[in-house]
C-alpha positions as CSV (number, residue, x, y, z in Angstrom):
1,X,0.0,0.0,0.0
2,X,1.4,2.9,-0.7
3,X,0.4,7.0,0.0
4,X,0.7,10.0,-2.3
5,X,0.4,14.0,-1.4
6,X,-0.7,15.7,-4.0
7,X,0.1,19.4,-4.5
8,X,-2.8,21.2,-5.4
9,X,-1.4,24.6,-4.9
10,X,-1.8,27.3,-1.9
11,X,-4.4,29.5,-1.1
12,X,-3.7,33.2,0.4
13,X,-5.5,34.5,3.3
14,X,-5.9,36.6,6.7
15,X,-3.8,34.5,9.5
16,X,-7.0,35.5,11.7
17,X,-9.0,32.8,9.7
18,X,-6.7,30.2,10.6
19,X,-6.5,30.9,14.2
20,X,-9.1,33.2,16.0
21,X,-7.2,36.7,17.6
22,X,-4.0,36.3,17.1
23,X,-2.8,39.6,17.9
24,X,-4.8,40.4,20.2
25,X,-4.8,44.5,21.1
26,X,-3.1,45.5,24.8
27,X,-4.1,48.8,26.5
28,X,-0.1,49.7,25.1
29,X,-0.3,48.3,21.8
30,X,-3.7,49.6,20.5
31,X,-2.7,49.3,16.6
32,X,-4.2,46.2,14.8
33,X,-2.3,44.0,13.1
34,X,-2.9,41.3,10.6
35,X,-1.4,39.0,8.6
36,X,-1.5,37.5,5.5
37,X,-0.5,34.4,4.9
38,X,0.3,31.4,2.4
39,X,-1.4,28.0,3.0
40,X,-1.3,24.6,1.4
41,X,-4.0,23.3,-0.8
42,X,-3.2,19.3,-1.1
43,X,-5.3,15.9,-1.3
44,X,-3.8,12.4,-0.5
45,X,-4.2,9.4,-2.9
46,X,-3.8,5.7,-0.9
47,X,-3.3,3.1,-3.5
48,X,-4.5,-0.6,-2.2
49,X,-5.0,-3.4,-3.1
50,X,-9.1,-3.3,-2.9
51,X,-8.8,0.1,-4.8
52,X,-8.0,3.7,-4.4
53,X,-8.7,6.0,-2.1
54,X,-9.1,9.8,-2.2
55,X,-9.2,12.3,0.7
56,X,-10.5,15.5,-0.6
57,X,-10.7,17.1,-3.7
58,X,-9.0,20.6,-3.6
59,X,-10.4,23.3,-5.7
60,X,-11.6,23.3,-8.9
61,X,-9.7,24.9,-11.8
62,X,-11.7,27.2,-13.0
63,X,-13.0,28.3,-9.4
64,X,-10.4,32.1,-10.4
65,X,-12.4,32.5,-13.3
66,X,-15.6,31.9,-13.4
67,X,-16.5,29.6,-10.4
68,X,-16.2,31.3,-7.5
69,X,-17.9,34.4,-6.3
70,X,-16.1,37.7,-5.9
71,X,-15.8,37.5,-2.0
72,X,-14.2,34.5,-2.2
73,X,-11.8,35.4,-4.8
74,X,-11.1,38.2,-2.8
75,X,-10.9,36.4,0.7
76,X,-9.2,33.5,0.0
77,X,-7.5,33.8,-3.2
78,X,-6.3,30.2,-4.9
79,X,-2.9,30.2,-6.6
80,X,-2.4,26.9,-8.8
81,X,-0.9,25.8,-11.8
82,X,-2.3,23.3,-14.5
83,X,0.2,21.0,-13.5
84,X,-1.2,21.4,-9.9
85,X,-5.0,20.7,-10.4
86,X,-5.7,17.5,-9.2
87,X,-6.8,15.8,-12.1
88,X,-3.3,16.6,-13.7
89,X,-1.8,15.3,-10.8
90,X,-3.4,12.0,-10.9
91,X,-2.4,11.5,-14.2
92,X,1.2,11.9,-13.7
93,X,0.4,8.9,-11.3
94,X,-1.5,6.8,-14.5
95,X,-4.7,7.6,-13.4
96,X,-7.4,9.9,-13.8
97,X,-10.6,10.5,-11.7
98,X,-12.6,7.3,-13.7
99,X,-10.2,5.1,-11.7
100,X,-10.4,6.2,-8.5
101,X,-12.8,3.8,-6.3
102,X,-13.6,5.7,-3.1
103,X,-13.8,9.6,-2.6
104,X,-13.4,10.8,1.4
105,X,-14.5,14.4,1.5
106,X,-13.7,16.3,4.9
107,X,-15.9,18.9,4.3
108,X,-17.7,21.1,1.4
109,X,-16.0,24.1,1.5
110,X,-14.2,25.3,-1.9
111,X,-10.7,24.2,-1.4
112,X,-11.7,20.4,-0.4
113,X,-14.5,19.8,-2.3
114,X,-14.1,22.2,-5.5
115,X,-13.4,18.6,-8.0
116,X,-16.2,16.7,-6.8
117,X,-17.7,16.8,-10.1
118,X,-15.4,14.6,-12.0
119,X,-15.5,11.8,-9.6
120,X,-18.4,9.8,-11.4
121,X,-17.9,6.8,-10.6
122,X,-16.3,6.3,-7.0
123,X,-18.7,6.2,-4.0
124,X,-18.2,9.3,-2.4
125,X,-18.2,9.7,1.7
126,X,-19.3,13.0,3.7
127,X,-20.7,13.6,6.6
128,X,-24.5,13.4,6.5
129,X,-24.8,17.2,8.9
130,X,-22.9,18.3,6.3
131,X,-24.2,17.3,3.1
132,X,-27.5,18.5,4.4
133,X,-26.0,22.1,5.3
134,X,-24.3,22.4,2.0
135,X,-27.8,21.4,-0.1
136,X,-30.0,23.7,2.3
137,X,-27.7,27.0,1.6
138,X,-27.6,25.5,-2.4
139,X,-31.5,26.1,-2.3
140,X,-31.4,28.8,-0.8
141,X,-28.8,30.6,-2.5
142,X,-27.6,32.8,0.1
143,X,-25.2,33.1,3.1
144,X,-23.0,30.6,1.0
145,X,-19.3,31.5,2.7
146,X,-16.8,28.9,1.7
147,X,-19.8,26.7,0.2
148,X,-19.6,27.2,-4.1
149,X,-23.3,27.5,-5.7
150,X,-21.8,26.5,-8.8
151,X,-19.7,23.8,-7.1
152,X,-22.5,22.1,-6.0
153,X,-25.1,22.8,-9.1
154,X,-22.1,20.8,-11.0
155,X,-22.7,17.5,-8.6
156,X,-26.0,17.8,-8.6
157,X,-25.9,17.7,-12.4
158,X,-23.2,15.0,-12.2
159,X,-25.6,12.8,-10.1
160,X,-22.7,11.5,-7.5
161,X,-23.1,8.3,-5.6
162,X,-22.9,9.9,-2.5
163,X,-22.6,8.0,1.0
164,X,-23.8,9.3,3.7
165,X,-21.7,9.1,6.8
166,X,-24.2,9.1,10.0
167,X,-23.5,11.3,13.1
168,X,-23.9,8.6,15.1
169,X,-20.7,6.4,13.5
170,X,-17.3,6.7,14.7
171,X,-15.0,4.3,12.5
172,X,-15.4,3.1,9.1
173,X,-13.2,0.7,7.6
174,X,-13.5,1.8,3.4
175,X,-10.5,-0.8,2.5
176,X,-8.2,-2.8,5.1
177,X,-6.2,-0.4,6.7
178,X,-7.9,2.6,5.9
179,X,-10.8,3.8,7.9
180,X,-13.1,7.1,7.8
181,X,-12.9,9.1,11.3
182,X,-16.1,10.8,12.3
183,X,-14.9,14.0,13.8
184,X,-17.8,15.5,14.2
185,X,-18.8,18.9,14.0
186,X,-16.4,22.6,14.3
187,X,-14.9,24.3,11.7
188,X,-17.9,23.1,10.1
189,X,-21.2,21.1,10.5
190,X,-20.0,18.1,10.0
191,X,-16.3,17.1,9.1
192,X,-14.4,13.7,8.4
193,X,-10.5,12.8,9.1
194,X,-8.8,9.4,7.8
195,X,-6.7,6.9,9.7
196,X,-4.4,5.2,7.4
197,X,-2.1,2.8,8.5
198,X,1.2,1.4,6.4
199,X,3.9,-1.2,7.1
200,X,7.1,1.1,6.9
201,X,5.4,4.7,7.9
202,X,2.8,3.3,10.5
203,X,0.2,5.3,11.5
204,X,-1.3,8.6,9.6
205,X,-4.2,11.0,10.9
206,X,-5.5,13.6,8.2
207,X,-7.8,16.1,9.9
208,X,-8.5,18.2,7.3
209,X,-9.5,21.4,8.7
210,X,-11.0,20.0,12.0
211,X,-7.5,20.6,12.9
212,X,-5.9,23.2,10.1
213,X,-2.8,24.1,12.0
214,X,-0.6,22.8,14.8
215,X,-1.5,26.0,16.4
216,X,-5.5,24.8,16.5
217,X,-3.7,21.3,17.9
218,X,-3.1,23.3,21.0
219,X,-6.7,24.4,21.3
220,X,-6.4,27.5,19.9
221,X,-10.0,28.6,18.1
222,X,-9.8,28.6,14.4
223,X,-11.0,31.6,13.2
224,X,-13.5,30.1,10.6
225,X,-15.8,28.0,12.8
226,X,-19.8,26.8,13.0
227,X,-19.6,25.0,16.8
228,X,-16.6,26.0,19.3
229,X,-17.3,23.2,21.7
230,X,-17.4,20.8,18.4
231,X,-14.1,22.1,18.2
232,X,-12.6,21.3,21.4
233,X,-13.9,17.6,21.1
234,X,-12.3,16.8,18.0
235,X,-9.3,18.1,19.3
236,X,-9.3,15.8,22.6
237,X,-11.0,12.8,20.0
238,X,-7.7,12.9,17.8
239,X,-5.1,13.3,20.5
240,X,-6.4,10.9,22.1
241,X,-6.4,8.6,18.6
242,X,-2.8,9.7,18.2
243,X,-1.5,8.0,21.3
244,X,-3.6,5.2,20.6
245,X,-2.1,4.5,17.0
246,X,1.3,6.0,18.1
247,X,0.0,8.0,14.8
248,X,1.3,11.8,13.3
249,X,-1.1,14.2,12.8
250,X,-1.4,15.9,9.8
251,X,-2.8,19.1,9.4
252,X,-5.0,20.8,6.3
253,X,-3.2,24.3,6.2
254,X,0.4,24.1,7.8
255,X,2.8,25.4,6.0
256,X,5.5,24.6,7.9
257,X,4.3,21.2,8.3
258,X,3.5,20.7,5.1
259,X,7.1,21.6,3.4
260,X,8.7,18.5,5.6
261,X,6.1,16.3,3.1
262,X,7.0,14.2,0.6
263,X,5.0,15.2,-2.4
264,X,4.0,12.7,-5.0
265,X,6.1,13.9,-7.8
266,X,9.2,12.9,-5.7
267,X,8.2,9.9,-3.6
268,X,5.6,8.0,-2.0
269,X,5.0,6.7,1.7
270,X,4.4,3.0,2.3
């Protein structure tokens, strides 16, 4: 079994959206400050024997152009090239998005879910709070935030076989050695991590943005966020799974973390 990170390029955006007050104001340093920062967009590709595995999706290509509304171009600006988007990466792998067997989407928002659409024919997972979040702002066309109108229109369109991930599950084994984590809800409504477990690496927990930074590992508030004690759950649920798996952690939008990863055009984890 092997593991690929894909590079799907970086977004831009206010450091405040990662983690909540960062430079907090003192009665001697009254002048705001903010920061603007460069974050990883990636997926990961598992390659098994019973079939591959996707986690995430990362944005679509077109979402600078025509896809995604000006707020969020302005907000959270995507930087990739076409040798980034994902299903360019996949092919420098020998596949494309027909041959990929199971889709494991953290969550909806534009950067994880933005390629949804050309996954036709793999059974995709998501949790079921946030599948129904996502279709209830698509119909009512408003208060959208990282959610993509024209994202979703496309999967409707696409008719997905989508699989439902209950609130009430915890663990779901997809292919031996690979299991769906129900972290419950946060950042968003409803969010899902992978556990994915290899002879020579061991253990590997993706959180996704349940957990986008090492900073947010320490219980600091993400800045985005729909349920704050959600939050602090998932935290203590994958800490907890860390020491149990003797697992790393690996976050969503770490830079630093991210540049010590082996991307898939130079290696592979196994």
């Amino acid at each position: 079994m092997k593991l690929y990170v894909l590079d799907n390029g970086h977004n831009e955006n206010d450091y405040a959206s990662l983690v909540a007050t960062p430079f907090p104001l003192t009665r001697e340093n009254r002048e705001p400050k903010a920061l603007w920062v460069k974050v990883p967009v990636y997926t990961v590709l598992v390659e098994s024997p019973q079939g591959l595995v996707l986690f995430d999706t990362a944005c679509h290509p077109d979402c600078m152009v025509d896809r995604w509304a000006e707020e969020n171009k302005q907000l959270t600006p995507h930087f990739c090239t076409v040798s980034q988007q994902l299903p360019n990466v996949l092919k420098r792998l020998g596949y494309s998005p027909d041959d990929v067997n199971y889709v494991v989407v953290s969550h909806l928002h534009e950067d994880h879910g933005g390629c949804l659409e050309f996954f036709k024919k793999a059974k995709i997972f998501v949790h079921e709070n946030e599948f129904d979040q996502t279709m209830r702002k698509y119909a009512l066309k408003k208060d959208m935030g990282g959610y993509i109108w024209k994202d979703i229109d496309q999967w409707i369109k696409a008719d997905l076989n989508w699989e439902l991930v209950s609130a009430d599950d915890d663990m779901i084994e997809i292919v031996p050695n690979v299991h769906i984590l129900n972290l419950g809800s946060g950042h968003t409504p409803g969010l899902l991590g992978l556990l994915v477990s290899l002879p020579n690496t061991g253990n590997i927990i993706l959180t996704s943005d349940a957990i986008s930074t090492a900073e947010n590992y320490k219980k600091k508030f993400p800045g985005i966020i729909y349920d704050s004690q959600g939050f602090l759950k998932c935290v203590d649920k994958v800490q907890k799974l860390q020491k149990k798996y003797n697992a790393q952690v690996w976050f969503s939008h770490d830079l630093e973390q991210y540049n010590t990863l082996v991307k898939s055009d130079d290696g592979f984890y196994d």
